[in-house]
N, C-alpha and C positions, 0 to 999 in steps of 0.2 A: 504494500500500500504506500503510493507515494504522500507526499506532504503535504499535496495538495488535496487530495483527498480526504488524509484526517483535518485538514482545517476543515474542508466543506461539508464531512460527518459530525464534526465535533466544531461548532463555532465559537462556542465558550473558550476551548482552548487555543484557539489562534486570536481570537478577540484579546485573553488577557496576555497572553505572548506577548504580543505588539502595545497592550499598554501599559507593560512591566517595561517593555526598552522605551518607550515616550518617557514615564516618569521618571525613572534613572536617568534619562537625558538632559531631563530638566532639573535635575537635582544637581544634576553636575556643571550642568550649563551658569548653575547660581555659584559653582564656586571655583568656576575657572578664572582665570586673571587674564586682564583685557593686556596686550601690550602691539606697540607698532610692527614690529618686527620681531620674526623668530628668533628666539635665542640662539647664538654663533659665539663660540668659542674660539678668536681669529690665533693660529701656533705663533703670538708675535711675544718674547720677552723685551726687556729692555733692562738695561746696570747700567747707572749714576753715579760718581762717584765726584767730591767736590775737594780740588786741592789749592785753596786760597793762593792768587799772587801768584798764581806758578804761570809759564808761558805757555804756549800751544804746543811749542816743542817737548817742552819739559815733561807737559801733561801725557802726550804722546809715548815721550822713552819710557817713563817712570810708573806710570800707572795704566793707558788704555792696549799697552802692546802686551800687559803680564797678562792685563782680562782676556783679550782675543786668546794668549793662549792655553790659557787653562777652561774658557767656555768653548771652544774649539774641539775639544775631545769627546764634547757628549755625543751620543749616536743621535739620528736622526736630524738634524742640522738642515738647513736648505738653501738658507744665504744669511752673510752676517755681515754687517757694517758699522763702522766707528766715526766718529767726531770726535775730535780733540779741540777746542777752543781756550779762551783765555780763563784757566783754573777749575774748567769741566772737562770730563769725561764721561762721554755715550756711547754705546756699544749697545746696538738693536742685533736681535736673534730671531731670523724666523725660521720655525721646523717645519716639515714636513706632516700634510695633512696625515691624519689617523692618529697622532700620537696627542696624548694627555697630556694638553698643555700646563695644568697644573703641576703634574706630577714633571716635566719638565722645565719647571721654574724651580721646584725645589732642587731640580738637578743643579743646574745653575747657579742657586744659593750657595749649595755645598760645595761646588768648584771655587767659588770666590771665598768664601769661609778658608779654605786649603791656602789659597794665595795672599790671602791678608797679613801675615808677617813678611812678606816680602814687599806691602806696598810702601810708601810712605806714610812715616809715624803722624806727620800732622795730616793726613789725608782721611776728610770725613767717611764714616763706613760706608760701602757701599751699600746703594737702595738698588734692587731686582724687584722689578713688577713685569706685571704680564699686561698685556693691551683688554682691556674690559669696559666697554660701551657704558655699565652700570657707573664706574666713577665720576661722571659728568653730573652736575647739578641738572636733576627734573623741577627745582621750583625755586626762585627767588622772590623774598620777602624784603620790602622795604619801610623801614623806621624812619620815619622825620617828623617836623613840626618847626615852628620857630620860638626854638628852646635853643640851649647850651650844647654844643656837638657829644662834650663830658658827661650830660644827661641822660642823652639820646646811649651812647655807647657803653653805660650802666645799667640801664635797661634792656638793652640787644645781650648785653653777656652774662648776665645774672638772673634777668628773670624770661626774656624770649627763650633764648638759645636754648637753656637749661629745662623748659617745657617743652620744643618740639623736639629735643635730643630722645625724650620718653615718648613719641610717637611710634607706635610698632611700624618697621619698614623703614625710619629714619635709620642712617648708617651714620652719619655724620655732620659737623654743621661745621660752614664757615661766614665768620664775618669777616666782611667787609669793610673799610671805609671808617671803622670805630678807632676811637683811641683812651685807650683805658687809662687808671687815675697812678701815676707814678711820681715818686718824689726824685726830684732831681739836685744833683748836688754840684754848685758851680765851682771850683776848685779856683782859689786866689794865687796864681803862680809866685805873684812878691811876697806875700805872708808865708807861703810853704816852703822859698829859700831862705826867706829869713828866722824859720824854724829849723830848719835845715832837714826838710822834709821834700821827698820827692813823692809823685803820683803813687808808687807804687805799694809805697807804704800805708795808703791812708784807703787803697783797693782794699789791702792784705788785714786791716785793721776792719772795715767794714766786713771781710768774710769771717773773722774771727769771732768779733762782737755782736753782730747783728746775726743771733743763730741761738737754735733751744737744741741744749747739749743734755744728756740721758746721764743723770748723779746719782746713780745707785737706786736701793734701795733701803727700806724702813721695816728690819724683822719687829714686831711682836706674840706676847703671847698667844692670839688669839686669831691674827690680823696681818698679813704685808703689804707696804706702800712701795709704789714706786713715784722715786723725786727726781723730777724732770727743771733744768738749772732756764727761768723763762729769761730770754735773753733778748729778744727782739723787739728792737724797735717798736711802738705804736701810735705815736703821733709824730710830725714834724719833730717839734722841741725837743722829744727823745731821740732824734739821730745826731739834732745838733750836741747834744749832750756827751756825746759819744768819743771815748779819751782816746784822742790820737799818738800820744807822745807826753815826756812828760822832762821839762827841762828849766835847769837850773830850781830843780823844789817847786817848778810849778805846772801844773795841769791845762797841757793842748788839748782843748775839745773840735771839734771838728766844726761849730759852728764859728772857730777863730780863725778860720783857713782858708774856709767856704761859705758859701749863700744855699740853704738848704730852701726849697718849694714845693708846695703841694701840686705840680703841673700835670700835665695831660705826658702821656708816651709821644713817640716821634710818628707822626702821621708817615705810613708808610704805601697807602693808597685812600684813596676816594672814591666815592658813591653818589651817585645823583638821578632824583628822577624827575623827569622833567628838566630838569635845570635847578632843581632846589637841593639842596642837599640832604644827606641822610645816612644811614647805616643800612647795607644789604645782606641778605641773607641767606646765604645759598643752602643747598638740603639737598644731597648726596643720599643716592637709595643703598640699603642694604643688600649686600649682594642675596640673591634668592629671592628677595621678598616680592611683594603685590603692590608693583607700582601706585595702581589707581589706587587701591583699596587705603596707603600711607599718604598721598594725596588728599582723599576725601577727611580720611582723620586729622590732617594738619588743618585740612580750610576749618575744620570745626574749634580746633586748637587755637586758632588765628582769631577767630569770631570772637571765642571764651578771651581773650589776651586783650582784644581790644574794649573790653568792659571793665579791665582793671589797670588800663592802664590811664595816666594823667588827660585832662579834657585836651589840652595843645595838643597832643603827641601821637599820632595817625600810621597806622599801621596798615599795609597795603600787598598783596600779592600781586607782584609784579610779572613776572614768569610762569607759569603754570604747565609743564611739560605733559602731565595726565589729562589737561584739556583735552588737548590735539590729538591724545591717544582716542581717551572717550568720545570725541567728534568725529575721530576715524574711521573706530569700530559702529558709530550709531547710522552714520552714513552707509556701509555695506552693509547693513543689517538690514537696512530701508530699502538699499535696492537687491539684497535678496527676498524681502517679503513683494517689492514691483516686479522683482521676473516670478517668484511664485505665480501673481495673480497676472502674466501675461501669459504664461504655459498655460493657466488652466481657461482661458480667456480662448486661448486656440484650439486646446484640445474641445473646448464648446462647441467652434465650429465646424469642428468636423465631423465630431460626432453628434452632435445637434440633438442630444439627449442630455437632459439636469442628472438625472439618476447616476447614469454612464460615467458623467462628468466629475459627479461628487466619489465617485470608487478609484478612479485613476488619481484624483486630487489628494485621495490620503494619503498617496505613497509622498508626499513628498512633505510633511510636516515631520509622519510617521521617520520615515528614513534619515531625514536633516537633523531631527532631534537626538535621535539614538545616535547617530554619531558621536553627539558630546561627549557621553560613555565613554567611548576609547579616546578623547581628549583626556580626560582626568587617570585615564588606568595607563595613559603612555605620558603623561609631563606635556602635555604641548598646551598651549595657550589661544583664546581666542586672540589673534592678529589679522593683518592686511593681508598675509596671504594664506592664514587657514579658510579667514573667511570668504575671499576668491575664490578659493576651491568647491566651498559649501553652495555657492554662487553658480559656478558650473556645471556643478553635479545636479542642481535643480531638472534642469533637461535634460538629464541623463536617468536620475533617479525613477522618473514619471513613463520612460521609454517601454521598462519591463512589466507595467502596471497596466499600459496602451495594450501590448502587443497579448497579453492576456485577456483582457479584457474585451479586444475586441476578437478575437478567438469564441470569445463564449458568448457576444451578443451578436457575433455574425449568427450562430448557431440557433438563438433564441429567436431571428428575425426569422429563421428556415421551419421554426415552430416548433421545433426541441424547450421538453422542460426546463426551466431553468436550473432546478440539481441537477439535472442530464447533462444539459450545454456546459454549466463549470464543471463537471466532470470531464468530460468529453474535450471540451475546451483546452480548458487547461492541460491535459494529457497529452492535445497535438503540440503544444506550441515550447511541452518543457525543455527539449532540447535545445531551439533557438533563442530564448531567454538566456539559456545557459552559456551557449557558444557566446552571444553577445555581451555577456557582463564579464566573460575569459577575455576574449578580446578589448575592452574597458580598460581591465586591469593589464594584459600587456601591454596596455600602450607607457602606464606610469610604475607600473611595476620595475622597472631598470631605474628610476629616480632610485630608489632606495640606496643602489651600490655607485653611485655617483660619489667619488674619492674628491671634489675638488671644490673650491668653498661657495661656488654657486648649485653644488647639488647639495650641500648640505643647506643652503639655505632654499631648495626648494624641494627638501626631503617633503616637511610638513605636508607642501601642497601632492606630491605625491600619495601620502598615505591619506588625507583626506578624501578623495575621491575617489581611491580603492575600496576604502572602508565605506562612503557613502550609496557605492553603485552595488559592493556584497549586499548591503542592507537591505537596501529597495528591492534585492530581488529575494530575498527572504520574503518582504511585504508581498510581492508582486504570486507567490507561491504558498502564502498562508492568506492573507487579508483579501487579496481582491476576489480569488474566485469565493470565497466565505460570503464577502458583503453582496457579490455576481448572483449568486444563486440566491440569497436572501430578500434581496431590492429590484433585482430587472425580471421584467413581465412580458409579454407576449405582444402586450399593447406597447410597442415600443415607436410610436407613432412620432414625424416630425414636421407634425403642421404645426403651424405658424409664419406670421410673415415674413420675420425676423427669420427664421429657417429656412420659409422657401427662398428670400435674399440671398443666401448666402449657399445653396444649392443649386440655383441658375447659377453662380460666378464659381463653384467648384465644377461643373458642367462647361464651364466655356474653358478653364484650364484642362480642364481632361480631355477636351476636344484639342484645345491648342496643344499641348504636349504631344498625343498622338501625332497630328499634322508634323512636330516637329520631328519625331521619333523617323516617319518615315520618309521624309528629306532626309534626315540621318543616314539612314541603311539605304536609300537610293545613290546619295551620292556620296559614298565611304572615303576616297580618297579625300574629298575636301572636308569633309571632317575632322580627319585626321590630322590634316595640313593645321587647320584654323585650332583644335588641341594644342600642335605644337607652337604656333605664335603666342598662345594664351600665355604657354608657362615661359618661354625665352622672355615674354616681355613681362612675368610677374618676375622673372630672373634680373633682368637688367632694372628694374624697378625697385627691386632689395638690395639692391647696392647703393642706391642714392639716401636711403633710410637711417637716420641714425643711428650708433650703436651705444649703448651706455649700459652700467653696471647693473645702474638701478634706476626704478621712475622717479620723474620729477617731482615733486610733492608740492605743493603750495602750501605753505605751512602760514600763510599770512603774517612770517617774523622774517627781520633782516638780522645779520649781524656784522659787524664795519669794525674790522680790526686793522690799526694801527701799529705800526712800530716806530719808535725813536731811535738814538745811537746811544750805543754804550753808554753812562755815566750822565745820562738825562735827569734833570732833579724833578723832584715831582712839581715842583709850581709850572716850570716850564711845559710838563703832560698834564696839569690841570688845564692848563691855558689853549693847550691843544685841544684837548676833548671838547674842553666847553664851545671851538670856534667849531668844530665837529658837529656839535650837539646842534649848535644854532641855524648849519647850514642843513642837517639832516631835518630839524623840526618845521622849516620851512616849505618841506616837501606839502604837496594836499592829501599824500596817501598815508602819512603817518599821523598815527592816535598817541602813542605815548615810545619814549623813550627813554631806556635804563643805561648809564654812561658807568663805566669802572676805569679808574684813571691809576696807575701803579699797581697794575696786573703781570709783576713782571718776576724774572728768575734771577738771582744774581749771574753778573757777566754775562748776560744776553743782553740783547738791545731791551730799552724798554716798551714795554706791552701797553697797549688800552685797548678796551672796545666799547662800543656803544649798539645793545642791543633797540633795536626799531621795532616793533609792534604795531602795522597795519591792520586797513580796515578787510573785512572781510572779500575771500576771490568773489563773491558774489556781489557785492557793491562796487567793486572799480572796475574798469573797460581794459587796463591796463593789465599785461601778462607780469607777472613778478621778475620774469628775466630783465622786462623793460626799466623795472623800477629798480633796479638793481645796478643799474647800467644808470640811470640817473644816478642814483644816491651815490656813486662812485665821483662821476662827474664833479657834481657839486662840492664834496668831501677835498676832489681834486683844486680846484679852483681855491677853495674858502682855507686850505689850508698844505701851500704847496712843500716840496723837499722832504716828505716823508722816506722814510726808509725802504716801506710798505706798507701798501692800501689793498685791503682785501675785502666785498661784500658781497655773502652768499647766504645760506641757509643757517641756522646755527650748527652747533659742532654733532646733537644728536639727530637731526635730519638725514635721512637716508636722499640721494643727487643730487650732493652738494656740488659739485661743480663736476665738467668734464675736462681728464687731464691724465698726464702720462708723466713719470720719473724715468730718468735715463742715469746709469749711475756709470761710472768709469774710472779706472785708473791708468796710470803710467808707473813703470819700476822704476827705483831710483830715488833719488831724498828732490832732485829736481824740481823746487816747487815754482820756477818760472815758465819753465816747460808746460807744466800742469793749467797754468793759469792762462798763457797765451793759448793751448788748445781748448778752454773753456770759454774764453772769451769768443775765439773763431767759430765754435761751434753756436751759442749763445746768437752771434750776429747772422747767421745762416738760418737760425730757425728762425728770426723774429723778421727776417726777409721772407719767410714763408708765410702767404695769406692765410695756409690754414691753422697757423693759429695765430691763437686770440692775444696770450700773453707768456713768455718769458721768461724766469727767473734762475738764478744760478745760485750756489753757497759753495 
C-alpha cells in the first residue's frame, strides 16, 4: 500500500502529519534569528605587533620576518603577506578553505607564543585575530545636550555603558568622543631643580605613594582580620599633600613642585551628531548571539535610560544595524506571501475550479513552513538568501501538488468516484512527481560540496530548496489526494464569466501554439538556425553584464572616510570633519549625520569618518551610486589635499564597492626598484578607462 493510499484510507493521519510539521515550523520559525547574510567563517588571521619609535626597516629585520617564519610552518596556509610600517607590524594569513579557522588561529597563537623571547623586549605582545564580520559595531548610541562634555562623558561611562554592557547579545561597548575626570599634575621644572628633583623621581614617588598595599593580618581568639595599609589619594588636596622628598629637615610635598587639577583626560577623539557634539556609543554583538533579538532589548534599554537620565541631556540611536536586517527580512517575506498569492492566482486560471485551487494552494504554506524545522535542527538562520530560496521554491513546491491533483480531477471530470480518481490518480502520476522532485534536487544538490567561499555562502540557499521541494512532495502524496477525494465532486463545473474569459484566451493560445508547433516541424532547419542565434546572442549578451561578488544593497547609509598624515592633531581632524560635515549636510538627500573625528591607530595616518543617513530608496529618484559620487565630489571640493577620500556602503554592507588587489614583489632589499615599478604600473592603470580609481601603498 503506497502513501498515498493510506493518507486517502486514513485522512486523520495524513491531516495530523502535515499539521504536526506546520506547527513545529512555526515554532521554530519564532525562534530563528533574523540576520542579512549567512554566516561565513572567511580562513583570514591577522598578528599585530606594536614596537614604539622603531623604523620600517627595523620593524621588518626585528620582529615581522621572525612572525613570517614561524607562522609559515603551519599546514594549510594559502597566501601570506606583511607590512612593516613606522613601529607596526602586520602579517595577514589566509588558509585554505575547509580548515577550522578557529582552530587555526590558535595555531598561530602558539607559533608566536614559541617566538616571543626572541622578539624585542620593548615590543608590545602580539595581538592574532581572525577576520569576523561580528566585530563591527551593529548600533551606535549618541549622548548630548548643552551641558558640560565632563557631564555628558560620566554619564556614557558609569551609568549608559554599564546598563547596555548587561544586555544579552551585547559583547562589548565603546565610547566615543568622552573624556573622563582625571587629575593632572603640572610639574614646575624651576622648583624641581631647585629641589634638586628631577621628573622621575616624583613619577616613582606617585607609584609608591599613591597605592593600597596588603599589611598583614589580625589573628584573634575567635576572629581574623585582614589590614589592608589605605594609601591612595582621594581628593585633589590629598595628592598635593603627597611627600616628594625631604631636605634640609624639611618636607617637599608635591603641591611645592607642581599645580595639581581636577581636569578632564586628553581628548583623544570626537563625536558629533549633526554638528553638535556629544559622546557615541558603539555596541559590538557577541559572537553567537541574536542580532535583532540584542537590538530590540537595547532600544528598550535606551527608552528605560532616557527616563533617568537629566531633563538637558538626550539620548539618541543613531545607527541601528538590526533595522536594515528586520526591513530586509520583512521585505522578502512580503514578497514571498505576493508570489504565494500570484501562483495561486494562476493556478485559478487554469484550472478555473475554487475547490481544485484551495488543494494545490496548501502545498505551499504547508511545505514553506515545515521547512523552518530543518532551519533550527541545522543552525541556519532566516536571511537574504535562505529566504530567496523559500521565495523560489514557492513555484516549485505547488508543481507536485498540480500534477496530482490534476491526475485525479482529470479522472473525476471522466466520472470516476472521487476515492477512485485519488486513488487511481495518484497511482499514475507517482513516478513522475518523483522523477521531478530527483531532478529539483540535482540541480542544487552539488551546492552542498562547493569547496570555495561562494559555495559556502550559497550552501544555505542550496539546502533550502532541496528541503522545500522533498517537502511539498510528501504534501503532494499525503495531503492533496486526502483533501482530492474529500472536496472534489463530479459537479466540477466552470461557468462563469470570469471563467468562460479566461477559457476563450486559453483557447486562442492553444490554437496559437499548435499553428506555431507546426511551422516548427515544417520548417526544421530554420528553426534550428533561429535556436542557435537565440543562444550566440544571449552569449555575446553575458559578457557585457556585470560581474560582482555580491548584490548591491541600498542600504539608505553613506559612509565618507577620510584620512590625514601621520602626526595630525586632533583640532586640525576636528576642523576637517566639521568642513566634511557641512558640505555632506548640505546635500537634499541627507536626514542626519554621525561625524567621528580621531578614529585613528597609532603610526597610521589619521582616520575620520562621517557616517550619512539618507532618506528612504523609495523617496528619492536618485540611485545611491549617484549620490555617492556627489557626496565624494562635494567632500572633494569643500575640503581638498586629503590623503584619502572614500564613500560607499558602511563597512557591514555586503557590495560595497567593485575592485581588485594586485599584490607583487621584487627580490632584493631594492626598494627604489620596487617603487618606480609601482609607480609605472599605478600610471598605466589609471590611463585605463576601465577603471574608476587607483590607489597604491
Amino acid at each position: 500500500m503506497t502513501l498515498s493510499e493510506v493518507s486517502i484510507r486514513r485522512p486523520v493521519f495524513a491531516a495530523m502529519l502535515i499539521l504536526a510539521l506546520v506547527v513545529i515550523g512555526l515554532i521554530s520559525m519564532s525562534r530563528l534569528q533574523l540576520k542579512l547574510e549567512p554566516d561565513i567563517d572567511f580562513p583570514f588571521v591577522s598578528v599585530s605587533a606594536e614596537l614604539r619609535g622603531a623604523s620600517p626597516e627595523t620593524v621588518e629585520r626585528e620582529v615581522t620576518d621572525l612572525l613570517e617564519e614561524a607562522v609559515n610552518s603551519i599546514e594549510g596556509i594559502h597566501s601570506m603577506s606583511s607590512t612593516s610600517s613606522q613601529g607596526l607590524s602586520s602579517v595577514f594569513v589566509q588558509f585554505k578553505l575547509g580548515y577550522d579557522v578557529d582552530v587555526k588561529a590558535q595555531e598561530v597563537r602558539d607559533k608566536v607564543a614559541l617566538i616571543r623571547p626572541q622578539l624585542p623586549v620593548d615590543l608590545e605582545d602580539p595581538l592574532v585575530q581572525k577576520f569576523d564580520l561580528n566585530a563591527i559595531a551593529f548600533m551606535t548610541i549618541v549622548l548630548g545636550g548643552p551641558v558640560d562634555i565632563r557631564e555628558i562623558s560620566d554619564i556614557a561611562e558609569y551609568e549608559v555603558k554599564e546598563r547596555l554592557e548587561r544586555v544579552a547579545g551585547v559583547g562589548s561597548v565603546n565610547v566615543l568622543g568622552a573624556r573622563e575626570r582625571e587629575v593632572r599634575i603640572w610639574l614646575d621644572p624651576l622648583r624641581l631643580s631647585g629641589y634638586g628633583l628631577a621628573i622621575e623621581d616624583v613619577a616613582d614617588t606617585l607609584r609608591r605613594e599613591n597605592a593600597e598595599l596588603a599589611s598583614g593580618r589580625i589573628e584573634g581568639a575567635k576572629r581574623e582580620w585582614s589590614v589592608t595599609t589605605q594609601g591612595k589619594a582621594r581628593t585633589v588636596q590629598d595628592f598635593g599633600d603627597i611627600i616628594v622628598a625631604e631636605r634640609s629637615g624639611r618636607l617637599v610635598h608635591l603641591r611645592d613642585v607642581a599645580v595639581v587639577e581636577d581636569g578632564m583626560a586628553e581628548a583623544r577623539s570626537i563625536a558629533r551628531l549633526n554638528g553638535n557634539p556629544g559622546v557615541a556609543i558603539e555596541l559590538v554583538q557577541q559572537s553567537g548571539s541574536d542580532l535583532v533579538a540584542a537590538a530590540r532589548e537595547v532600544r528598550k534599554e535606551v527608552d528605560s535610560i532616557q527616563t533617568s537620565l537629566p531633563a538637558n541631556v538626550e539620548i539618541k540611536v543613531a545607527r541601528d544595524y538590526a533595522r536594515i536586517v528586520e526591513e530586509q527580512v520583512s521585505s522578502v517575506l512580503f514578497d514571498m506571501v505576493l508570489a504565494a498569492g500570484l501562483v495561486v492566482a494562476v493556478v485559478l486560471i487554469f484550472l478555473r475550479n475554487f475547490r481544485s485551487t484551495f488543494i494545490s494552494a496548501m502545498a505551499i504554506p504547508a511545505s514553506v513552513i515545515a521547512t523552518f524545522t530543518f532551519f533550527l535542527l541545522a543552525g541556519l538562520s532566516m536571511n537574504n538568501m535562505t529566504l530567496m530560496a523559500l521565495s523560489l521554491s514557492i513555484g516549485l513546491v505547488i508543481d507536485d501538488a498540480i500534477v496530482v491533483l490534476e491526475s485525479i480531477f482529470r479522472r473525476v471530470e471522466e466520472g470516476e468516484a472521487p476515492m477512485e480518481a485519488a486513488l487511481n490518480g495518484s497511482r499514475e502520476v507517482t513516478l513522475a512527481v518523483l522523477s521531478t522532485t530527483l531532478a529539483v534536487c540535482g540541480v542544487f544538490v552539488p551546492v552542498f560540496f562547493m569547496t570555495s567561499t561562494m559555495g559556502r555562502y550559497f550552501y544555505e540557499f542550496g539546502v533550502t530548496v532541496v528541503v522545500a521541494v522533498s517537502v511539498s512532495t510528501l504534501v503532494a502524496f499525503t495531503l492533496t489526494p486526502m483533501l482530492a477525494s474529500r472536496m472534489l465532486s463530479r459537479d466540477v463545473s466552470k461557468e462563469g464569466a470570469v471563467f468562460r474569459f479566461f477559457e476563450r484566451g486559453l483557447v486562442a493560445m492553444e490554437s496559437g501554439y499548435r499553428a506555431l508547433l507546426s511551422w516548427s516541424l515544417r520548417f526544421q532547419s530554420v528553426t534550428v538556425v533561429l535556436a542557435c542565434v537565440v543562444v550566440a546572442g544571449g552569449c555575446a549578451i553575458m559578457t557585457t553584464v556585470p560581474v560582482n561578488y555580491f548584490t548591491k544593497d541600498d542600504l539608505g547609509e553613506a559612509m565618507v572616510k577620510a584620512r590625514l598624515p601621520i602626526g595630525t592633531p586632533l583640532s586640525v581632524s576636528e576642523r576637517t570633519v566639521r568642513r566634511m560635515e557641512e558640505a555632506i549636510r548640505s546635500h537634499p538627500e541627507v536626514i542626519d549625520t554621525l561625524a567621528i573625528a580621531g578614529d585613528h591607530v597609532r603610526h597610521e595616518p589619521h582616520r575620520s569618518r562621517v557616517n550619512v543617513f539618507l532618506t528612504g530608496k523609495n523617496d528619492r529618484d536618485k540611485d545611491i551610486r549617484t549620490i555617492f559620487e556627489e557626496l565624494r565630489a562635494r567632500v572633494d571640493e569643500a575640503v581638498p589635499g586629503l590623503l584619502d577620500l572614500a564613500v560607499s556602503h558602511p563597512e557591514y554592507a555586503s557590495g560595497s564597492g567593485e575592485f581588485a588587489e594586485i599584490e607583487y614583489g621584487i627580490k632584493g632589499p631594492d626598494l627604489a626598484k620596487l617603487e618606480l615599478y609601482s609607480s609605472t604600473l599605478v600610471e598605466r592603470m589609471r590611463a585605463d578607462p576601465r577603471f574608476k580609481d587607483v590607489r597604491s601603498s
